[in-house]
C-alpha positions in Angstrom: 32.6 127.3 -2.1 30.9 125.2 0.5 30.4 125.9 3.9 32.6 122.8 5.0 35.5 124.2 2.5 35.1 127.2 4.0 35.7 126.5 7.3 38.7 123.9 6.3 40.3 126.9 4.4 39.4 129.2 7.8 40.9 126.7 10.5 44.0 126.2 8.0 44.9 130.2 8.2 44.4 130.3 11.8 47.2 127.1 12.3 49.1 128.8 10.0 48.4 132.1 11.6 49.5 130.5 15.2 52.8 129.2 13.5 53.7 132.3 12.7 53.2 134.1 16.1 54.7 130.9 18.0 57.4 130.9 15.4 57.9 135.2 16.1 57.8 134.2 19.6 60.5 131.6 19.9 62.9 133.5 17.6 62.5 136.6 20.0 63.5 134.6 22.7 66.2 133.3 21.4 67.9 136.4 19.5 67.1 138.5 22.5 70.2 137.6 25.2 72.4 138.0 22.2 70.8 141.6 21.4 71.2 142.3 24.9 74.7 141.8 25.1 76.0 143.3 22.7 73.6 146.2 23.2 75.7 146.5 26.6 78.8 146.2 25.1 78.1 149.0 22.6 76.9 151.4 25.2 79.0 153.9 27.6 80.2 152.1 30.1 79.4 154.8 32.7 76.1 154.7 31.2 75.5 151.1 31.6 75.3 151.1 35.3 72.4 152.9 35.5 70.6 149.9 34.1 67.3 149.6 31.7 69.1 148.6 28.8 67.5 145.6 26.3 68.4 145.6 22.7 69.8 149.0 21.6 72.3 150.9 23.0 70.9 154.1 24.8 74.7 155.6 24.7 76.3 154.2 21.6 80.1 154.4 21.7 83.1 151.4 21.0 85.2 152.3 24.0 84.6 149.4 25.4 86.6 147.1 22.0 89.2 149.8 22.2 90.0 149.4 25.8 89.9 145.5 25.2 92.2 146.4 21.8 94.9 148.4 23.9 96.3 145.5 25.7 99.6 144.6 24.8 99.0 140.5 25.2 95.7 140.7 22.9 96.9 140.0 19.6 99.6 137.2 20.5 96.8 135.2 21.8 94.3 136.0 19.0 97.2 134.6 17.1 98.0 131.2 19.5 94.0 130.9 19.9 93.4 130.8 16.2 96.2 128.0 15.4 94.9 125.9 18.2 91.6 126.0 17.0 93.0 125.2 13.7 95.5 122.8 14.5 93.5 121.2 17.1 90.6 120.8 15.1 92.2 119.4 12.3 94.0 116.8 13.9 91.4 115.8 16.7 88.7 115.2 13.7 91.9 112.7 11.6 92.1 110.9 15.0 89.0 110.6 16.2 87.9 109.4 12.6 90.9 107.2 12.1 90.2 104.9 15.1 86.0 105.0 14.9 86.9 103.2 11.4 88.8 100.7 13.0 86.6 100.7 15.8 83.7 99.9 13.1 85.6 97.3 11.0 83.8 93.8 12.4 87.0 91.6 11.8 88.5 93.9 14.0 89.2 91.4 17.5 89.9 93.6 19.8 87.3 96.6 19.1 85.2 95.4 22.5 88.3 96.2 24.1 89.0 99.2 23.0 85.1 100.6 23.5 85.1 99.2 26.9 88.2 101.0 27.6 87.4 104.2 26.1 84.1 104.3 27.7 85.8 103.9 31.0 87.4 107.8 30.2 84.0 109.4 29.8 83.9 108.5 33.9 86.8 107.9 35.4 89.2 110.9 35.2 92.8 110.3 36.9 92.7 114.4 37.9 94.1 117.5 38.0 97.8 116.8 39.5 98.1 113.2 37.6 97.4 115.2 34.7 99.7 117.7 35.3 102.7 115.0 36.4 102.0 113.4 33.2 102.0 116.9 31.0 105.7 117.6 32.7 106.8 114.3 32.2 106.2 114.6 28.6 107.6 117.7 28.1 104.7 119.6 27.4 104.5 122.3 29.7 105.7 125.8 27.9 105.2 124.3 24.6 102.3 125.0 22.1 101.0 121.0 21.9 99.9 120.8 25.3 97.1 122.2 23.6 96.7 119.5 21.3 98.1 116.6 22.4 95.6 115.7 25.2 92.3 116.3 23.5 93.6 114.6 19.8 91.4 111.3 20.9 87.9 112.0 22.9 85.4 108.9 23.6 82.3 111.0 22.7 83.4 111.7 19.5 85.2 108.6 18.4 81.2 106.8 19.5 79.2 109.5 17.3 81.8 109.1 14.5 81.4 105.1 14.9 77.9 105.1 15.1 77.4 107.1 11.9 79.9 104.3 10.0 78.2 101.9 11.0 74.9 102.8 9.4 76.8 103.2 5.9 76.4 100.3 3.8 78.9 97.6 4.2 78.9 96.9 0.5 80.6 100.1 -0.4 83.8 98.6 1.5 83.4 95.2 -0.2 82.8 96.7 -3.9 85.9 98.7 -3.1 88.2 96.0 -2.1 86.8 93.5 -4.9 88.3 96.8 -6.8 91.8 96.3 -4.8 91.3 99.2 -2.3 93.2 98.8 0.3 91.9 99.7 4.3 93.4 103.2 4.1 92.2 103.9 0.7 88.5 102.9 2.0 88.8 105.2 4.6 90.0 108.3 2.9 88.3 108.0 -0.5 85.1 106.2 0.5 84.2 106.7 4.1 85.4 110.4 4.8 83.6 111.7 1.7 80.1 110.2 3.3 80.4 111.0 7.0 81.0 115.0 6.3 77.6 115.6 8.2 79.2 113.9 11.3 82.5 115.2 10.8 81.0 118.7 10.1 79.4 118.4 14.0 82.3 116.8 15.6 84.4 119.8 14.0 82.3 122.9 15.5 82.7 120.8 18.9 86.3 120.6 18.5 86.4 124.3 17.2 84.6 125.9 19.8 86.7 124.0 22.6 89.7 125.3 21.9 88.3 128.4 20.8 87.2 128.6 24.8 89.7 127.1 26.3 91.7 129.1 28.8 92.0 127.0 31.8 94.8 124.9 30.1 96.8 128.0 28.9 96.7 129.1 33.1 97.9 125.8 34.2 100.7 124.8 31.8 101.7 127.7 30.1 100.8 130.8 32.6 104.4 131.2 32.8 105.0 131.3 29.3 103.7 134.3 27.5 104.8 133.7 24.1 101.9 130.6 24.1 99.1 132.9 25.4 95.9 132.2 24.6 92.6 135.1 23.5 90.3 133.7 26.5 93.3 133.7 29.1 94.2 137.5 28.2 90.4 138.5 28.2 90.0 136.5 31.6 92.9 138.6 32.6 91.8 142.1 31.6 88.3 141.2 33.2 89.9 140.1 36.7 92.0 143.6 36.0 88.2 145.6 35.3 86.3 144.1 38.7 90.0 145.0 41.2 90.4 148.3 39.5 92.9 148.1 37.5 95.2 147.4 40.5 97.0 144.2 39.0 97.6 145.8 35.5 100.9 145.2 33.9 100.8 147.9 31.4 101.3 151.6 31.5 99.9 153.5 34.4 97.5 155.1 31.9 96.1 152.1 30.8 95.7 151.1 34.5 93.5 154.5 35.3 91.7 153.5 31.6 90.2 150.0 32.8 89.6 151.4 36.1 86.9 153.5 34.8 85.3 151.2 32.9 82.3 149.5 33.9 83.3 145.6 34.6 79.6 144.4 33.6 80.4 146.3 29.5 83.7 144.3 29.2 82.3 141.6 29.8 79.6 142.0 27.6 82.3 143.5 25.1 84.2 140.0 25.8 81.2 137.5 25.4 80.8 139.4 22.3 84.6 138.8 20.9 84.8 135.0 21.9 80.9 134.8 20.3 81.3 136.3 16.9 84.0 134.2 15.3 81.8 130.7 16.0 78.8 132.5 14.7 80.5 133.8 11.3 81.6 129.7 11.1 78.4 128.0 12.4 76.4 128.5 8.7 79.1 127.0 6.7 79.2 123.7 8.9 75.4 123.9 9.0 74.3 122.8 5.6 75.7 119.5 6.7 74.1 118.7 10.1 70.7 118.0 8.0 69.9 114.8 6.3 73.1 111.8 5.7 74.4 111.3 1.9 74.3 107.9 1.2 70.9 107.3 0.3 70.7 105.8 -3.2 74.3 105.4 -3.0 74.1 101.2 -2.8 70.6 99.6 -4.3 70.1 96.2 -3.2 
């Protein structure tokens, strides 16, 4: 081997050598707040105040997950918060899609309107009390669709739907109708099938919105416990942890319970619950954010 080979071969190892550490590094850095967290929320909460805790529990215990498990509003909203999600999901991607289809069809005359217009939302908002006038005047408020309802159609993801039709081929739509599909038949047997990449994103933005929200359940349906949402009873046992237990509305024992827990391991605990499900979904949905599926689909 020559001396020039040599010292190819050498400088090659190192760069691959510094990958590897940069790589080490960066995956560190990005696993460790996660660690961290639910490190805290698997160690005893008395424990926890004392601080000096990274990414292993020094007192390993799930008290924290049963004291979060013992409230009596818990599993109703697991239950509410995973049929918005599902429900919400569902129907916001069939929107969204539906009208970035007609929004991408170019004998379609009014589709500079309609952009125009639905660019205006992603600046103007009417507010908080409008919104609210209009949620009551619709007959929304106590109901389960005042989750759905008013995030069916977003601007942001009827754009990124549009923009990814538009770079499919146009001659798929024109084989299709030269076949006698008609517009509906286009969009859910040819255009659906080869946007799953940008429906696959669009979905995990859709899913992890609801999955959040709690704000929503507060304001329209605070009043109406049978429509309680995951995030709004963990809000509520964490405002209960930081005053003491003091505005509990269980059992005095479960009062004295939270009140000795440490408010910074429920919330760990609680990051850790409202975390976990989009993590266990996020590597099924990401197979699909990589590379688009028409190519070789039309030769010209």
């Amino acid at each position: 081997m020559t001396n020039k080979a040599f010292n190819a071969t050498r400088s090659e190892k190192l760069f691959d050598l510094f990958n590897y550490i940069l790589m080490a590094l960066i995956v560190v850095l990005t696993l460790y707040p996660f660690l961290n967290v639910l490190a805290i929320s698997l160690n005893n909460s008395t424990d926890t105040v004392r601080g000096g805790i990274y990414i292993w529990p020094r007192q390993f215990t799930l008290e924290n997950y049963k004291t979060i498990f013992q409230y009596d509003g818990l599993l109703q909203g697991l239950q509410i918060s995973i049929l918005r999600t599902l429900v919400g999901t569902v129907l916001g991607l069939i929107c969204a899609s539906m009208l970035a289809f007609t929004l991408s069809r170019v004998e379609f005359r009014a589709r500079k309107f309609i952009s125009t217009f639905l660019a205006l939302t992603m600046y103007f908002s009417g507010g908080m009390v409008p919104v609210f006038i209009l949620m009551r005047d619709l007959h929304l408020l106590g109901s389960f669709w005042v989750y759905i309802f008013p995030g069916l159609i977003s601007a942001f993801n009827v754009f990124v739907i549009r923009s990814f039709m538009d770079g499919l081929p146009y001659a798929l739509q024109e084989s299709a109708k030269l076949d006698g599909a008609n517009d509906f038949t286009i969009y859910w047997k040819i255009i659906l099938p080869l946007c799953k990449p940008v429906l696959a994103t669009i979905a995990l933005f859709l899913a992890v919105g609801q999955w959040n929200a709690w704000f929503d359940t507060y304001l329209y349906n605070g009043g109406a416990p049978q429509w309680t949402t995951l995030q709004y009873e963990l809000m509520k046992i964490l405002q209960s942890t930081q005053q003491g237990g003091s505005s509990m509305t269980n059992s005095n024992d479960m009062a004295k319970q939270m009140a000795q827990i440490s408010p910074e391991s429920i919330k760990m605990a609680i990051t850790i619950m409202v975390t976990l499900p989009i993590l266990m979904v996020y590597p099924f949905l990401q197979k699909y954010f990589v590379g688009g599926m028409t190519l070789g689909a039309v030769k010209s």
